[in-house]
N, C-alpha and C positions, 0 to 999 in steps of 0.2 A: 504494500500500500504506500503510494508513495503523495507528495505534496501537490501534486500538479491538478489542474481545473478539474481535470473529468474524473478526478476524488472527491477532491473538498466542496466539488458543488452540491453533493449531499450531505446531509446533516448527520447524519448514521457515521461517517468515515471523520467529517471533525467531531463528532463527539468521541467516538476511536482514539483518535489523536489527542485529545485532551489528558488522559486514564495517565500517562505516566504522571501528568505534574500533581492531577489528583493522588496518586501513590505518594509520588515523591512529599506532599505537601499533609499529608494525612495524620490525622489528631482526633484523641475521645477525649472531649472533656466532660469531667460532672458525672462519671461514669460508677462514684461510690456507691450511691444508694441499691446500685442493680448490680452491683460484684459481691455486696456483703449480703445480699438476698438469695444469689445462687450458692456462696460460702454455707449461707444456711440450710438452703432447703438439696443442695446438691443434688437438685434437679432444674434442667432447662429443655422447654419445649418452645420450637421454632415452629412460625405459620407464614403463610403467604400465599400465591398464587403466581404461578407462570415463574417468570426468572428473579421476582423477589423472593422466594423461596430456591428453588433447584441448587446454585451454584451456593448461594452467602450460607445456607444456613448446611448444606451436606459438606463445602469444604471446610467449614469450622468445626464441625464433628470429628471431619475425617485424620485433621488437623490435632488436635485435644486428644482421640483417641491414638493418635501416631505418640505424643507424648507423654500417654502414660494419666490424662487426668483421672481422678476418682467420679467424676462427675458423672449424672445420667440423662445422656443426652438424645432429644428425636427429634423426627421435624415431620411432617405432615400438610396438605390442604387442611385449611380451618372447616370443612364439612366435615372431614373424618375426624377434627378434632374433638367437632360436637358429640362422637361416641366415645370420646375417651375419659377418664377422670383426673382430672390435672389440676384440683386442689393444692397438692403439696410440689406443684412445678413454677416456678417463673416462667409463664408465656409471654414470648417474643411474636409479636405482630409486623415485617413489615409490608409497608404497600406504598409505594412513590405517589400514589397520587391522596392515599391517607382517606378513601373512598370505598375502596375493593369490598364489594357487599358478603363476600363467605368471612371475612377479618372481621367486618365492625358486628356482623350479630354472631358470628365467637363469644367474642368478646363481650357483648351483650349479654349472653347466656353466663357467661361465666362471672360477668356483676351481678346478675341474681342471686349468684349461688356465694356470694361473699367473697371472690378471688380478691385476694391484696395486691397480687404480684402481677399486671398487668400494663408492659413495656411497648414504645410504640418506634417505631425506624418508617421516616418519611423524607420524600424531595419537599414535601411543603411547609408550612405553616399554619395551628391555627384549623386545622383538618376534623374529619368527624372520628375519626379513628383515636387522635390525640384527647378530645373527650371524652375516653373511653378509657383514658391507659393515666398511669400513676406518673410516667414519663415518658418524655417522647423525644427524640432525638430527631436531628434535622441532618440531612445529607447536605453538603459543601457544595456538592459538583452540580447542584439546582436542576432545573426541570427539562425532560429531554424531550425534543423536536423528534425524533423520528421514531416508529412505530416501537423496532427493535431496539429495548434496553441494552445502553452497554456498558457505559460508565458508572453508572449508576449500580450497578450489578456487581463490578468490580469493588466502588465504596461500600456498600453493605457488606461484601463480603469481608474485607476488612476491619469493618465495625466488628461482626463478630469474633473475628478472630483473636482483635487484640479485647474484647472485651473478657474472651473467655484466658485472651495470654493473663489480664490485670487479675482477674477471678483467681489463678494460679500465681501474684507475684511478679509478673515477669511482665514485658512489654516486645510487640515488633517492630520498635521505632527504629532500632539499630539495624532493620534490616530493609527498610522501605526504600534508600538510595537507590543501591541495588538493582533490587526489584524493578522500580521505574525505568532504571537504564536499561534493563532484559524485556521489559514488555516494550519501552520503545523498538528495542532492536527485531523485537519479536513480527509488531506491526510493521518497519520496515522493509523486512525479509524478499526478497525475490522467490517468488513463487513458479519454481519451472512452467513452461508452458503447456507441456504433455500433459502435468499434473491435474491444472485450470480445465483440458478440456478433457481428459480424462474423467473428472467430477462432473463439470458440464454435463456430459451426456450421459450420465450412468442414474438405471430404472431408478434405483434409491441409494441413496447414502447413506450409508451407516459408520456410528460412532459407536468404540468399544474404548473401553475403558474402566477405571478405576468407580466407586458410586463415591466419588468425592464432589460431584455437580459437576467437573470441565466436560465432559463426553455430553453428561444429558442435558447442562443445557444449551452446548454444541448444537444438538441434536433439533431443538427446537430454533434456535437460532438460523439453521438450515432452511426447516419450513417459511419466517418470518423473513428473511434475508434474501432467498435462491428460488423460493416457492416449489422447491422443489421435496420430494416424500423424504422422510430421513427417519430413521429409526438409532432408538440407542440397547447396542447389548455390553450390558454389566459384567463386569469381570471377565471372565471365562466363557461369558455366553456365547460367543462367535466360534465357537468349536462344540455345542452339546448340542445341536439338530436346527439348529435357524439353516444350516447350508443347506439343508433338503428341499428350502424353498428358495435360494437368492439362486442367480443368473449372470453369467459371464459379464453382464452390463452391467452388473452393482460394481460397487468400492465401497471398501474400508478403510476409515479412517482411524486409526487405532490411537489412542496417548499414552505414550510410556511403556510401551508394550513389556509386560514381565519376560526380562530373561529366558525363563524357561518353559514359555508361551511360543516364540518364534516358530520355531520346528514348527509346533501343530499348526499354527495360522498358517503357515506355507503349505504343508501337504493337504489342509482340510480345505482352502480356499482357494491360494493359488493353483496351486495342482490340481484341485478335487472340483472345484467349481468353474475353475476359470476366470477370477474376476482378482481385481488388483487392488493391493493391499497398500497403503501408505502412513507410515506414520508421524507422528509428532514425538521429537526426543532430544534430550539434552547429548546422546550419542550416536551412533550410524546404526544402523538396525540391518539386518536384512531384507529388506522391502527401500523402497525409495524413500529417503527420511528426510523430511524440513528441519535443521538442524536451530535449538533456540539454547543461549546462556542459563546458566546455573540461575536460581533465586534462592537458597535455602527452604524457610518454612513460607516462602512465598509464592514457590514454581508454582503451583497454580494458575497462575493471574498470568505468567508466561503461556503455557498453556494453552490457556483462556483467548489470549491476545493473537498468536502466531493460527488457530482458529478460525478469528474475527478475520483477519487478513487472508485467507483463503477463500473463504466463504463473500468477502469483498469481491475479490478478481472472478470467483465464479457468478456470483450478480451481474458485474460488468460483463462478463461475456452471455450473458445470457440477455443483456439490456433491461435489464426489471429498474422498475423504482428502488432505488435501496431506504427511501425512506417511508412510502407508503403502498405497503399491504393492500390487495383489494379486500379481503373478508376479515382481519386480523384489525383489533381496536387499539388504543392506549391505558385505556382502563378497562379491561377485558368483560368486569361486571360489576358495575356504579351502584353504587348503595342509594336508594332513593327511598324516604320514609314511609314506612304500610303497603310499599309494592309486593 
């Protein structure tokens, strides 16, 4: 993804472009009252919908449990949270536009029932959600112009990260430099041209990957971005029977593929299916690999970013809007009162 007109005249690619100086510039303040809540109740449950949820709240799980927290952590759609009992959890609600009607009557239900601990993460201010919540925290990086979240997705998910690093002691402030400089470099990247139409024309795309949120909400990103089918297989799913149904015409896009994964994705895919495998990694893989810098507890948002810039150049080749969706909203489903 590079600077020049027939980028930046969408709003999708400079919001893109922005995410490093958001990294590099990234701060929780005021963040006591909800680290000595979770200290207490050593439970935290995450809600949202679409990519306020997917990416912020499963890489901070996946993130806490890499480290060893004690903490008991999930995240969920706020419909299924309504079957859950989450009395003794701090829920975390966010939603960018502070709207999103499965969040505010969550929430709602769970004022009835006495909840204390009810935290809100929004782009706005002043919102109906923030009525609802004990606190509510505002995103820096403000309100996004085009349909697909992306900066914005990235600062939540740092909210939760370091809120859960503060929760444990510790901070990821020493490591957010960095990080910026790799996701820049990430978004930079030259993307071979094989690769671009290789994706272009393939039935579906599919992400496999880690459930830390980069693959799935890749995956969605796809549809919003490329308009194109995309599905996501979790872990190891790309080798226990999804091949029975894909076609020489798919690709996979794999993140970080486990070491001792390669083999099977090559005999079960390449070889068995006939369709090509590509991945994302901080080393050379055997498949054709977009190669991105180290972040430590940040790769993620690298990830995330070298992704975004894929799914960019496969837009442009394909001539779609990159910033508006024909069927696809900003607020997927507006909370309106007694509807």
């Amino acid at each position: 993804m590079k600077k020049e007109e027939r980028y930046i005249q969408f709003s999708l690619t400079r919001e893109m472009m922005e995410t490093p100086d958001i990294i590099r510039n990234f701060k929780l303040d005021n963040g006591q009252k909800v680290t000595e809540a979770i200290k207490q109740t050593k439970r935290v449950y995450f809600t949202g919908e679409g990519s306020s949820r997917i990416f912020p709240a499963k890489n901070a799980i996946y993130n806490s449990r890499k480290s060893g927290s004690n903490i008991e952590m999930f995240c969920s759609g706020a419909r299924e949270g309504a079957e859950f009992k989450l009395s003794d959890y701090v829920a975390f609600g966010a939603s960018n536009s502070g709207s999103t009607r499965e969040v505010i009557e969550l929430f709602d239900n769970l004022r009835k029932q006495g909840h204390q601990n009810l935290y809100a993460l929004t782009a706005r201010e002043n919102t109906k959600l923030a009525e609802r919540s004990q606190q509510t925290f505002v995103l820096s990086c403000g309100w996004e112009q085009a349909v697909a979240a992306t900066k914005s997705v990235a600062e939540q998910g740092l909210f939760y990260q370091e809120l859960l690093a503060q929760t444990a002691g510790k901070t990821i402030t020493s490591e957010l430099s960095t990080a910026a400089d790799a996701v820049e470099a990430a978004l930079g990247t030259e993307i071979p041209a094989d690769i671009i139409k290789a994706i272009s024309q393939a039935g579906t795309i599919h992400f496999a990957g880690r459930n830390d949120g980069v693959a799935e909400e890749l995956t969605l990103k796809t549809n919003e971005i490329t308009r194109r089918k995309s599905d996501f297989l979790e872990g190891t799913y790309a080798v226990h029977g999804i091949e029975e149904v894909m076609n020489p015409a798919d690709v996979v896009i794999v993140i970080d593929p486990f070491p001792a994964e390669q083999d099977k994705l090559q005999e079960t895919l390449v070889q068995g299916v006939g369709l090509q495998v590509i991945a994302i990694s901080t080393k050379q893989t055997q498949f054709p690999t977009i190669l991105i810098p180290e972040a430590g507890s940040l790769q993620n948002y690298v990830y995330l970013a070298a992704g975004w810039n894929i799914l960019v150049e496969v837009g442009m080749a394909l001539k779609v809007n990159l910033d508006k969706a024909e069927r696809a909203r900003k607020v997927g489903n507006e909370y309106t009162p007694n509807a």
